[in-house]
C-alpha positions as CSV (number, residue, x, y, z in Angstrom):
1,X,-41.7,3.5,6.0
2,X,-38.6,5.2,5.8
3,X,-38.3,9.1,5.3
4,X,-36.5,11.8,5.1
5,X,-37.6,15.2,5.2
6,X,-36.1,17.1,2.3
7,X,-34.2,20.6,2.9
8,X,-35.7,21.7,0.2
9,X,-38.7,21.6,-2.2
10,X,-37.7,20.2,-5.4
11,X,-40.0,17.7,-7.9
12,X,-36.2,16.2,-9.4
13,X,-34.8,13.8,-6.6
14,X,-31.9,16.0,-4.7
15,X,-29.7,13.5,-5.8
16,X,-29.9,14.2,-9.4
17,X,-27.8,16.4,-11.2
18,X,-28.3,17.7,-14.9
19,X,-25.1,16.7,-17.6
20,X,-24.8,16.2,-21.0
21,X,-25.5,13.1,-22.5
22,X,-24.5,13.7,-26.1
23,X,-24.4,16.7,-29.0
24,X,-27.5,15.0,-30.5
25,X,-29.6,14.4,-27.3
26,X,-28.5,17.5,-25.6
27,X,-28.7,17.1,-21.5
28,X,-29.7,14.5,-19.0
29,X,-30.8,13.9,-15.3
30,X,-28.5,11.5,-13.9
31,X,-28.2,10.4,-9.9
32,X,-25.4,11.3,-8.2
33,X,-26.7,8.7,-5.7
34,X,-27.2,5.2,-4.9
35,X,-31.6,5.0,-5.9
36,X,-32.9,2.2,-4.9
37,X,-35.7,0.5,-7.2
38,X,-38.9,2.5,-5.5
39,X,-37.1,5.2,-4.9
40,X,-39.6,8.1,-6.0
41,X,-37.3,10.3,-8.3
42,X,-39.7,13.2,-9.1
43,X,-43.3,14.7,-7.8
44,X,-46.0,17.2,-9.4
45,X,-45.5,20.3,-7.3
46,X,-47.4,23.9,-6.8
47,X,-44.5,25.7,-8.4
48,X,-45.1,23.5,-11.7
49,X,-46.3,26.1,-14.5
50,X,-49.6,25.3,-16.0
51,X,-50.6,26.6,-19.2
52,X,-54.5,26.6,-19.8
53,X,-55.1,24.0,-22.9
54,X,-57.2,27.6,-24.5
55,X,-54.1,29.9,-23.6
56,X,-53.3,32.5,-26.6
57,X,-49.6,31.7,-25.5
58,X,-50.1,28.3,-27.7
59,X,-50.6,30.5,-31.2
60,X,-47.1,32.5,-30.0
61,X,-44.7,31.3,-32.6
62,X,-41.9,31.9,-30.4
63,X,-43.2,29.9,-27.4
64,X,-45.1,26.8,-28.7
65,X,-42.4,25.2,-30.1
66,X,-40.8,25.5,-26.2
67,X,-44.0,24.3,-25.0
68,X,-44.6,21.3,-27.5
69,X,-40.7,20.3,-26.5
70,X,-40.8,20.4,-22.8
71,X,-44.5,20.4,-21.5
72,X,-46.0,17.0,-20.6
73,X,-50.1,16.9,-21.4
74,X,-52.3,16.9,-18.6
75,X,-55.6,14.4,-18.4
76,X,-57.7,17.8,-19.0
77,X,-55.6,18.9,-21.8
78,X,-54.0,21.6,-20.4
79,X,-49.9,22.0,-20.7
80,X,-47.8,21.6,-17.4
81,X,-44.0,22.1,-17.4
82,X,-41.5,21.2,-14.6
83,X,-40.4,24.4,-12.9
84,X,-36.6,22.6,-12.3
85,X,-34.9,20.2,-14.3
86,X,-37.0,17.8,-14.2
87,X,-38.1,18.8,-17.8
88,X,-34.6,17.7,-18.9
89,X,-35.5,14.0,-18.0
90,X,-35.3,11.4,-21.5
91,X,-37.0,8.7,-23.1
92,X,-36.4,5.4,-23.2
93,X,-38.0,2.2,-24.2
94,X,-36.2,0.4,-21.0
95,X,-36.8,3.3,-18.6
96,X,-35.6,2.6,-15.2
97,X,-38.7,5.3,-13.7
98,X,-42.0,5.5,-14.7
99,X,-44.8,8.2,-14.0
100,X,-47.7,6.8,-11.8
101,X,-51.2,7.9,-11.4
102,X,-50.3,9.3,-7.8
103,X,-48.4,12.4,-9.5
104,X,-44.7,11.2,-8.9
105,X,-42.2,9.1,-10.9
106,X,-40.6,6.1,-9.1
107,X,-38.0,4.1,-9.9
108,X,-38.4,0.9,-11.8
109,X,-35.1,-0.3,-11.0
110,X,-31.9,0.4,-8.6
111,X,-30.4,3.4,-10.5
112,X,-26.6,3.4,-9.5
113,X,-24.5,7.3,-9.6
114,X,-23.8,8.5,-12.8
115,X,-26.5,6.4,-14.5
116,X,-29.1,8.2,-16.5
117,X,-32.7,8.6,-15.3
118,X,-34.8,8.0,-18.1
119,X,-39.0,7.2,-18.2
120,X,-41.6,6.7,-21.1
121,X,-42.4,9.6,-22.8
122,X,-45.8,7.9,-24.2
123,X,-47.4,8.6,-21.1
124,X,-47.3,12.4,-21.7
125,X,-50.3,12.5,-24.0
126,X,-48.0,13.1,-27.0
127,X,-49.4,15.0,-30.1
128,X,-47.6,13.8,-32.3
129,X,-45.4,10.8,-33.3
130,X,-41.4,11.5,-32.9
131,X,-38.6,9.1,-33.5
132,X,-36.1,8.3,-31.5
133,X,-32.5,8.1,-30.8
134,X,-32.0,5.1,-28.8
135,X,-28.7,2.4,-27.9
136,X,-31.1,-0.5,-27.1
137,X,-31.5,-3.0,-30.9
138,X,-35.0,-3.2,-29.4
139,X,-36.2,0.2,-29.0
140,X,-39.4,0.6,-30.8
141,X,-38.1,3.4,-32.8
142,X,-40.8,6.1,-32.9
143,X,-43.2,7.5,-29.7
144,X,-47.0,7.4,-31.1
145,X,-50.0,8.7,-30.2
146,X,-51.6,5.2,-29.4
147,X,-49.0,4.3,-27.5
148,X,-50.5,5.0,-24.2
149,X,-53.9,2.7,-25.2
150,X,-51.2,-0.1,-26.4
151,X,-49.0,-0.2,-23.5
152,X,-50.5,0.9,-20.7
153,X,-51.1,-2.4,-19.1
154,X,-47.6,-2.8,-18.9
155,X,-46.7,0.8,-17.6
156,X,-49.0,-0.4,-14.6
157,X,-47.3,-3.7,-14.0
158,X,-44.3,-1.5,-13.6
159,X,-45.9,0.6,-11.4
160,X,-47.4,-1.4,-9.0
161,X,-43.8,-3.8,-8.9
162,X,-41.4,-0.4,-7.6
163,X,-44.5,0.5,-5.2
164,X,-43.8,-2.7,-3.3
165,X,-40.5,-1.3,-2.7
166,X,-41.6,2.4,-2.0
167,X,-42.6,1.8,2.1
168,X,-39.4,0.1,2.4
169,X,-37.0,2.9,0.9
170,X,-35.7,6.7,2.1
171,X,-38.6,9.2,0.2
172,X,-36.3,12.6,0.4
173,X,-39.7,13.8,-1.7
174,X,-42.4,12.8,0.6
175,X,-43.3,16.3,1.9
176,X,-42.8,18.0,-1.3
177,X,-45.9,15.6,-2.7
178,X,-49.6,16.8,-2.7
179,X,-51.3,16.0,0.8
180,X,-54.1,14.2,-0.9
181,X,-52.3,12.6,-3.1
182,X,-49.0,11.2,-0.5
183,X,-52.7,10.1,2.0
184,X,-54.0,8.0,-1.2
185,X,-50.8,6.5,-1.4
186,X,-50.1,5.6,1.9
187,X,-53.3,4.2,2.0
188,X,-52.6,2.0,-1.1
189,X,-48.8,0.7,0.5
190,X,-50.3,-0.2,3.8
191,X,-53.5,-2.0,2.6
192,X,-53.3,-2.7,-1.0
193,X,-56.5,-0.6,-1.9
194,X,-56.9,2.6,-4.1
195,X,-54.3,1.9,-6.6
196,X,-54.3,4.6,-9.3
197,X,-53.8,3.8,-12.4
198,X,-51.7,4.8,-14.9
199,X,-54.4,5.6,-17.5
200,X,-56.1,8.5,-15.3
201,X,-52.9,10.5,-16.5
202,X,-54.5,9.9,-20.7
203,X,-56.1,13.2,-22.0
204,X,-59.9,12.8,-22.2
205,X,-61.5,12.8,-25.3
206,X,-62.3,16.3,-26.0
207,X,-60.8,19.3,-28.6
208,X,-57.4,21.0,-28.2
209,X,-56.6,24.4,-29.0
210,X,-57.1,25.7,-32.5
211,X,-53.9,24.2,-34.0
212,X,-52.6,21.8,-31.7
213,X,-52.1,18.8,-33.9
């Protein structure tokens, strides 16, 4: 495997950078260099703030609407939101990364400089449906709530395809990932075993907060 330690701690890929996309959309992360397809683009790390799913700061008018527009939903429930700007990243229907059960996106497909990172915001345990603004003719048009049961099968085809990849790419993020996590994984790219799945990332079954839907 090749890899790079990175200067830096950072869950965005160091050769990101944020820009506008459009009025409408509002910002972007786009590479500012040549990622290969495995490349892994972004990693849960310690400084990542975590908001308790019972947290009185989910009734505070001022901050929920923040938190419902740029936390992702955690398998317990709870909120997490990217410390950089990572939390900047967009949807689309053709992503080119996609999260994986490992805690770290990965890229789907070579991503070329000034081209947008984008992933599938289904996987973030959405609480609500919202449409979307798209340039594809086939975008499905609206993120739903039963989107991860409907297409997760295909998020871990996706997944699995860029890990092939991953052991043969530079990682710049492979000491900023969780030592448990980056063992599983190497692990799973030199023998095949341990995959984790995409649907370990789905919230389990029980309440939210008073007023989260």
């Amino acid at each position: 495997m090749s890899l790079e330690v990175p200067t830096h701690t950072i869950m965005m890929h160091p050769d990101t950078e944020l820009k506008m996309v459009t009025p409408e959309i509002g910002v972007g992360v786009f590479a500012t260099q040549f990622l290969p397809k495995g490349t892994i683009v972004y990693v849960e790390d310690p400084l990542e703030i975590e908001i308790p799913k019972d947290s009185p700061i989910l009734q505070n008018p001022v901050f929920r609407p923040l938190i419902e527009k740029f936390a992702t939903i955690r398998a317990n429930g709870d909120y997490e939101i990217s410390w950089d700007y990572a939390k900047y990243m967009n949807h689309c229907c053709h992503y080119n990364a996609i999260t994986t059960g490992f805690g770290f996106d990965i890229a789907t497909q070579d991503i070329r400089p000034g081209v947008q990172i984008r992933d599938d915001y289904g996987l973030f345990n959405v609480e609500y449906g919202m449409d979307l603004m798209c340039d594809f003719t086939d975008c499905r048009m609206r993120i739903r709530t039963a989107d991860f049961d409907s297409l997760a099968y295909s998020w871990d085809l996706s997944a699995i395809d860029a890990l092939q990849h991953a052991g043969n790419v530079p990682q710049k993020l492979w000491e900023a990932m969780d030592p448990g996590l980056r063992e599983r994984l190497t692990i799973y790219l030199e023998t095949g075993q341990g995959y984790l799945s995409v649907r370990s990332l789905k919230r389990r079954s029980d309440p939210g907060p008073a007023g989260s839907s």
